[in-house]
C-alpha positions in Angstrom: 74.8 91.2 101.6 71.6 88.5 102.8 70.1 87.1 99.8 66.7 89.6 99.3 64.0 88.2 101.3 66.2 86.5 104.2 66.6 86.2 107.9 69.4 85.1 110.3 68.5 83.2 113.3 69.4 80.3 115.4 67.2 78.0 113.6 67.8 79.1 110.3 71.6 78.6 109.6 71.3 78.5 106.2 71.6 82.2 105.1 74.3 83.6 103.3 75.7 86.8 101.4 75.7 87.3 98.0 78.1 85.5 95.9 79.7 89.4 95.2 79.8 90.1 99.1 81.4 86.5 99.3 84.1 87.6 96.7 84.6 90.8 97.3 85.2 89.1 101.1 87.5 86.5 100.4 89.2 87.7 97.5 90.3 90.6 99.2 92.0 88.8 101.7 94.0 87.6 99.0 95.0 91.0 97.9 95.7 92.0 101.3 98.0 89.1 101.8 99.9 90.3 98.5 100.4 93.4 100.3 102.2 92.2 102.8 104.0 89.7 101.2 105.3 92.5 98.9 105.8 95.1 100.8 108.2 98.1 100.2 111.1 96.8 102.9 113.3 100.0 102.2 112.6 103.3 101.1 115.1 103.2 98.5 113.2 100.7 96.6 111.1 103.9 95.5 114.1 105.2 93.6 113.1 102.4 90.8 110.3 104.3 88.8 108.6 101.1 88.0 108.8 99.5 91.0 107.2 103.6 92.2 104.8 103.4 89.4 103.5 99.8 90.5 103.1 101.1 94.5 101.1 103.7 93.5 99.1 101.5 91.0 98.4 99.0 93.6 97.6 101.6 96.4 95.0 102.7 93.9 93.8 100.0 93.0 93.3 98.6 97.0 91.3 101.4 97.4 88.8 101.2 94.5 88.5 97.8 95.8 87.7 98.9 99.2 85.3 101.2 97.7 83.1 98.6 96.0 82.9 96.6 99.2 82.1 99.5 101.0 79.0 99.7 98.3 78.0 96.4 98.1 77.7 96.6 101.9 75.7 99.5 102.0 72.5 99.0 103.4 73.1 95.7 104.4 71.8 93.9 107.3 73.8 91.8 110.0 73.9 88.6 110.0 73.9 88.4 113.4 70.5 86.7 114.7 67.6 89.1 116.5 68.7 87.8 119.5 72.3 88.9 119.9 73.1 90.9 122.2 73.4 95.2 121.5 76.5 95.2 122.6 77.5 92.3 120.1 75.6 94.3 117.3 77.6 97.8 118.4 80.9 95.8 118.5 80.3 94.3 114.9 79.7 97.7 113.6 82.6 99.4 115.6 84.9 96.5 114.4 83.8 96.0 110.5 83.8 99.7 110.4 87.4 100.4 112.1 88.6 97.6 110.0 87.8 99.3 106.4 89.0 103.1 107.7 92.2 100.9 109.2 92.8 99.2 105.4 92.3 103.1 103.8 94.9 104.4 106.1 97.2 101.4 105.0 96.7 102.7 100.9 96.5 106.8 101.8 99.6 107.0 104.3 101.9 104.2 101.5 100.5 106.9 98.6 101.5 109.7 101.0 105.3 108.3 101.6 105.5 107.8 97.8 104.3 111.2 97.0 106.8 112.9 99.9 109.4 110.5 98.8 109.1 111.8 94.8 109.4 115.2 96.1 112.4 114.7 97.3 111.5 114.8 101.2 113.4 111.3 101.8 114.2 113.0 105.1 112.9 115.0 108.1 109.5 115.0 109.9 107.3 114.5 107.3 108.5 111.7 106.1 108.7 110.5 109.5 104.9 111.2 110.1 103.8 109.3 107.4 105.8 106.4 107.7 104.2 106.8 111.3 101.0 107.0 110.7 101.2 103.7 107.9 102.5 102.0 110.5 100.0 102.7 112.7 97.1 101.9 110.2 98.9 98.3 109.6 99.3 97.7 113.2 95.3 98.4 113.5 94.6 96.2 110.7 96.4 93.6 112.1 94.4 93.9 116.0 91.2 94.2 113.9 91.1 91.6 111.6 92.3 89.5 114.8 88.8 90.6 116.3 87.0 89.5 113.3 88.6 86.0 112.9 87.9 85.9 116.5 84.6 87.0 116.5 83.5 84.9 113.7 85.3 81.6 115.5 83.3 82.5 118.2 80.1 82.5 116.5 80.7 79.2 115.0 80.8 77.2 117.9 77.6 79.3 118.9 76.3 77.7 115.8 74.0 80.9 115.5 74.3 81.5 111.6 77.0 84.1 111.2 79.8 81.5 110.7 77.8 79.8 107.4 76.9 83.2 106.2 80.3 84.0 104.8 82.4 81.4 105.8 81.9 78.6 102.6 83.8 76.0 104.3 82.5 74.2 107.7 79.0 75.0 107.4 77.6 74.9 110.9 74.7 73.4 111.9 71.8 74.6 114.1 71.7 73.3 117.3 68.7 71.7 116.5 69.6 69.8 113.7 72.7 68.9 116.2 69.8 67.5 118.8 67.8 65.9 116.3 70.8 63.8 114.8 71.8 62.8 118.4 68.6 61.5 119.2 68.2 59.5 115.6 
């Protein structure tokens, strides 16, 4: 979320989120990336009730995370300066939002195979369906957050303010101050 009081434009780079929307950002990259990296590769791995317990644990947990980003966010402007385009502003919206209903889908469907799988529905078509639809949610996870980094790469060469106000590393600089050091 913008510090209280603050406004992105093009010549006023230096606005950022909150140090709890800059966490909640980065770190749950990091527990995304787990995610993957520890995915369930066979379905037989759920016969292990530890291994079971620990899936539906995390699942949980990604969620409650999800949650609090989802309130921390709430009512939070875009850091996207007055200028943008609508179109830019509707995108944002249509991309951030997809993104977080993607990452749900991701935690619900993996809770959904485990709960099928301890029922003993290993087989048939609703298994099938959910394995489906998790999938599905990964695969739009993956286009989505590939809109995003794009998006915000974008935005960095624009040099408009969104890059700096998440993004801790490679602060950008306004294209005035770029002018103003060029013709020092």
């Amino acid at each position: 979320m913008l510090r209280k009081g603050s406004k992105v434009n093009t010549t006023d780079v230096g606005q950022s989120y909150s140090a709890t929307g800059k966490l909640l950002h980065w770190g749950f990259i990091g527990v995304f990336a787990y995610g993957i990296f520890k995915q369930v590769d066979d379905l037989n791995q759920l016969e292990d009730p530890g291994f079971l317990r620990f899936e539906f644990i995390f699942a949980c947990a990604f969620l409650l995370i999800l949650a609090l980003r989802l309130w921390v966010m709430r009512g939070q402007g875009s850091a996207l300066p007055q200028s943008a385009p609508d179109w830019q502003r509707v995108a944002a919206k249509l991309v951030h939002y997809g993104m977080y209903v993607a990452l749900m889908m991701i935690a619900v469907t993996g809770l959904a195979i485990g709960v099928v799988f301890t029922l003993g529905l290993r087989d048939g078509a609703l298994m099938g369906f959910c394995i489906a639809a998790h999938e599905a949610s990964i695969t739009a996870s993956y286009a989505l957050i590939t809109l995003h980094v794009a998006a915000a790469v974008y935005h960095r060469f624009l040099r408009d303010g969104v890059w700096s106000a998440m993004v801790p590393l490679f602060k950008e600089r306004s294209r005035d101050q770029v002018k103003a050091t060029d013709q020092g």
